[in-house]
N, C-alpha and C positions, 0 to 999 in steps of 0.2 A: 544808646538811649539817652535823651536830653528830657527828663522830665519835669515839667514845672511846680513845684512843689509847694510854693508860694501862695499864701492866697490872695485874689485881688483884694482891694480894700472897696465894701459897699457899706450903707447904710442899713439900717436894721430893719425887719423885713415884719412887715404886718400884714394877718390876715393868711396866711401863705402853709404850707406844710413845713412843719417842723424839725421833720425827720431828713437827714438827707438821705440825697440820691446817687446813688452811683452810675455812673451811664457809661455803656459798653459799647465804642463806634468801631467799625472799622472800614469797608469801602461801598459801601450800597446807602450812594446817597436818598436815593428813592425813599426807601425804607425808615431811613433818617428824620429823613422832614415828618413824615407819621410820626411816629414814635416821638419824635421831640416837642411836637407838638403839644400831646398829651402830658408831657412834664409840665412843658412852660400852663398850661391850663391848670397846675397844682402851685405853681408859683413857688416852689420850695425855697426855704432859707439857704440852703446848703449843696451843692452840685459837684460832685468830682466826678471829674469824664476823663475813661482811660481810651486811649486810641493805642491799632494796634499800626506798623509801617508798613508799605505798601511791600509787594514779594518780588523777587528779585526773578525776572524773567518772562512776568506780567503784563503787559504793554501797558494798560488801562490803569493799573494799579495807580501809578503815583496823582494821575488827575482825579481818579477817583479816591484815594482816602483824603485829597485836597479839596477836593467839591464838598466832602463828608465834614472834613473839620469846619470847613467854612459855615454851615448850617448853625452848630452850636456857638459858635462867636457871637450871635443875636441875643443877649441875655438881656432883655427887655424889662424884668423885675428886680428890686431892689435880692441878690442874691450872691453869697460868698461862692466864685468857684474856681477850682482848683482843678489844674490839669495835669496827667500823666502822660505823654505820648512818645510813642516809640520813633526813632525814625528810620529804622528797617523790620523789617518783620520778626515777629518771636514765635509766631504760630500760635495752634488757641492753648496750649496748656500750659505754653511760658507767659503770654499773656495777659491772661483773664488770672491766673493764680499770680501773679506778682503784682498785677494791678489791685486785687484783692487783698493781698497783703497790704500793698500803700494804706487804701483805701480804711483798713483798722488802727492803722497808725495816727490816721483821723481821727476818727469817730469809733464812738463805744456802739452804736449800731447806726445801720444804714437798709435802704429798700437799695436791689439791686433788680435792674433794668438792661437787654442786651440791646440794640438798635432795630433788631426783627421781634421784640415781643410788645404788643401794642394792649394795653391794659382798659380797662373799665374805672369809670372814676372813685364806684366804692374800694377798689383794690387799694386805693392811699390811704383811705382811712382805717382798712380792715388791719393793715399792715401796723399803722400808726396805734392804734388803741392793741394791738396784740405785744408788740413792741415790748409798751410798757406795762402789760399785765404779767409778761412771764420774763422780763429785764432779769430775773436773778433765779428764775427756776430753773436749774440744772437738764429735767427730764426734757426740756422741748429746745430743740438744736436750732430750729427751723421755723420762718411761715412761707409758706408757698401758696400764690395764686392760681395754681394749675387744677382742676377737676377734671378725671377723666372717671366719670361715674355714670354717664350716659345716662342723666336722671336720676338716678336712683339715690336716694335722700339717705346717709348715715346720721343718724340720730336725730334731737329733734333741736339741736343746737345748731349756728352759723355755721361751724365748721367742727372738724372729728380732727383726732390726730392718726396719723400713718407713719409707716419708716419709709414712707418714698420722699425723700425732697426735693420732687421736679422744680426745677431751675429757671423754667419759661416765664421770667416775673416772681422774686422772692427777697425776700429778707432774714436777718441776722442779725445778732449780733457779736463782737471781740471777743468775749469768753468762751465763745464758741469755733469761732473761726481761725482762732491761735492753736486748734487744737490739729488743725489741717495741716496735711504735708502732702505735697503734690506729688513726693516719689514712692509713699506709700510702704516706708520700710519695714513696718511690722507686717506687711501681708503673710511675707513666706512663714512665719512662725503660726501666725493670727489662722490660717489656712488651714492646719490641722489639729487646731485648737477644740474645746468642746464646748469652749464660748461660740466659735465661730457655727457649730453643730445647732446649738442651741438658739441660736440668732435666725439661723435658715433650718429653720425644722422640715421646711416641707423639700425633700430631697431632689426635685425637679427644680428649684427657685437655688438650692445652693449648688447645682450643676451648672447652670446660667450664670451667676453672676463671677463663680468661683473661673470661667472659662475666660468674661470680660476682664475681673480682676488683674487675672495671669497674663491675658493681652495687653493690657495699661501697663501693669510692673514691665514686661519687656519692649515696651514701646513702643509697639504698632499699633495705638490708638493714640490720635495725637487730641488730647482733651483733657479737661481737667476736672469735668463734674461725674467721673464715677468715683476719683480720689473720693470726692466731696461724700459721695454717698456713702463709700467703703467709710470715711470716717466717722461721719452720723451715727454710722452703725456698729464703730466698733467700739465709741462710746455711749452705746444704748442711749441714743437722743432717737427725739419724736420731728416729725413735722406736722403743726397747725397747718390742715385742708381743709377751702373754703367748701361748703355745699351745694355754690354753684360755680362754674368758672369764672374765672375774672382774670383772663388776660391769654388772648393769642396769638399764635405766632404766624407772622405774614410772611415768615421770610422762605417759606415751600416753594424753589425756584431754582433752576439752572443757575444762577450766581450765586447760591449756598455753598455754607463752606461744608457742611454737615447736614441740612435737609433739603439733599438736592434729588431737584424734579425737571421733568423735562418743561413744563410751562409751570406759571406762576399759581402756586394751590391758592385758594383761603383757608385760615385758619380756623379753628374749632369755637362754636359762637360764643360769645359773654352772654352774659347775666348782671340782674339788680342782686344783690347781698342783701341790703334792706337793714333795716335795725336790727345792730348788734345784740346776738344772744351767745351765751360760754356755755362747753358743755358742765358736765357735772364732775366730771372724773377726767384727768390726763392719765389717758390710759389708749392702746395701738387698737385700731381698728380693724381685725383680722378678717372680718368679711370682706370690706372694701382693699385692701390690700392683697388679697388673692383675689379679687374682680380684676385691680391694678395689674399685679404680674398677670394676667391668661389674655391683657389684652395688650399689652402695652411689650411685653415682654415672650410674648408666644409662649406663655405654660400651657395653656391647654391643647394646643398640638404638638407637642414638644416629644421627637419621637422619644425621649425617657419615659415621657406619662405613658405613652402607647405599651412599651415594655411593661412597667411597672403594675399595671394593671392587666397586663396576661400574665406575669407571675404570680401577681395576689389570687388571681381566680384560680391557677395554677395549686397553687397553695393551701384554697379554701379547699377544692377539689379531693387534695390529700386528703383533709381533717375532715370531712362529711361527702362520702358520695352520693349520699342521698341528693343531696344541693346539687351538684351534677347532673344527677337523672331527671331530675324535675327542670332544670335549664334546659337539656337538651327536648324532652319533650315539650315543653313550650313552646321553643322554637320550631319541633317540626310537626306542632300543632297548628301552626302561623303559616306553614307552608303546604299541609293537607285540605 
């Protein structure tokens, strides 16, 4: 890897976002030019673009993450940017967590952007003014532009916090993200912990993740954002989630590296965010966070639940028959 680490030298940037950017390329140029688009329309002072190298057996590859680099070369605004590029492959979870790593050695925070998530324009400033309101609060690890609430309004504030920090379009910052380790060495202990109990209370949610978990430690998941999440969570950090979505992901398509489809999906709509309002409390949203897991994560048909719930009725059965008997004929009241 020959990383550029240097910054260019530009002049000082007016008018523009503040905050930098991190940007996540690697061979889908297509995708690229969207995506970069929507930067260069925020004008940020600050741009560090990690690329990943093309894969060794590919044919396409090497034109394609050259076609890809070449797009971002166009830095039309007064803008410091600094590159990291690989120039053979590392795959996504040496990658994006090493790029990520650089990328704090930068800056004390950054919005982070993959080249398939295509944002809405309040997502800059939702990110920017969240940034600096919880720059030093411990409790909140995360702001993520993802909603998957299918409407449904959590509080009466811009955004609620959750322990999910979908990744599709997010920010951070160093205090936070030093705290990450790609190889996840506290799991095995973390695992049978009653921290770990107490985190995943709902016994269906720590079957699930406790199964991915154990997949990533032995590493037949080649990624790096459930490290990300197992870490969030194993230092009881929050993620700021907006109320409506702000930013999705185009990249649903046969040339995914991870959501791949047989033709090219769209992704889940945006939204205005609107003038910013805080909630009242940082504190987890347990409603919307078991909406999150049943849909995103299949808890609700998760054949655990199915079990879990003919035992408890099992259960209840023991301690009152009466509740039996009245069950049973209900039902073959419904059927007479």
């Amino acid at each position: 890897m020959s990383p550029a680490d240097e910054p260019q030298p530009t002049s000082a940037m007016e008018g523009g976002l503040r905050t930098a950017i991190a940007y996540l390329i690697f061979n889908r140029p297509r995708h690229t030019r969207e995506t970069f688009a929507a930067i260069r329309a925020q004008r940020p002072s600050r741009l560090l673009i990690i690329a990943d190298g093309p894969r060794a057996g590919h044919s396409t590859d090497a034109d394609r993450c050259r076609e890809t680099r070449e797009i971002v070369e166009h830095i039309d605004w007064p803008c410091e940017v600094q590159r990291n590029y690989a120039d053979e492959n590392m795959g996504c979870k040496r990658r994006v967590s090493s790029g990520l790593d650089w990328v704090f050695t930068q800056v004390e925070s950054a919005i982070i952007l993959e080249d398939d998530c295509l944002p809405h324009p309040d997502f800059f400033p939702y990110c920017d003014a969240l940034l600096a309101r919880y720059a030093t609060d411990e409790r909140v690890s995360v702001i993520t532009g993802n909603n998957f609430q299918d409407g449904n309004q959590r509080g009466a504030a811009s955004y609620y916090f959750s322990k999910f920090n979908h990744c599709w379009g997010w920010a951070t910052w160093r205090r936070a993200w030093q705290k990450y380790q790609v190889d996840m060495p506290y799991w095995s202990t973390w695992k049978t912990s009653a921290d770990w109990r107490r985190k995943t209370p709902d016994r269906v949610e720590r079957a699930v993740f406790s199964d991915l978990f154990d997949r990533v430690s032995r590493g037949e998941i080649d990624t790096w954002d459930y490290q990300w999440t197992a870490c969030v969570w194993y230092y009881g950090g929050l993620t700021a989630t907006p109320n409506v979505n702000l930013v999705t992901n185009i990249g649903f398509g046969p040339d995914a590296t991870h959501t791949i489809a047989q033709g090219d999906l769209e992704g889940a709509p945006v939204g205005e965010l609107g003038s910013l309002t805080h909630p009242e409390q940082v504190r987890q949203n347990v409603a919307a966070d078991q909406y999150v897991f049943n849909r995103n994560f299949g808890g609700k048909e998760h054949p655990l639940r199915w079990r879990n719930r003919f035992r408890d009725a099992v259960a209840r059965a023991r301690r009152a028959p009466a509740w039996l008997v009245r069950k049973c004929g209900n039902i073959l009241g419904r059927h007479t």
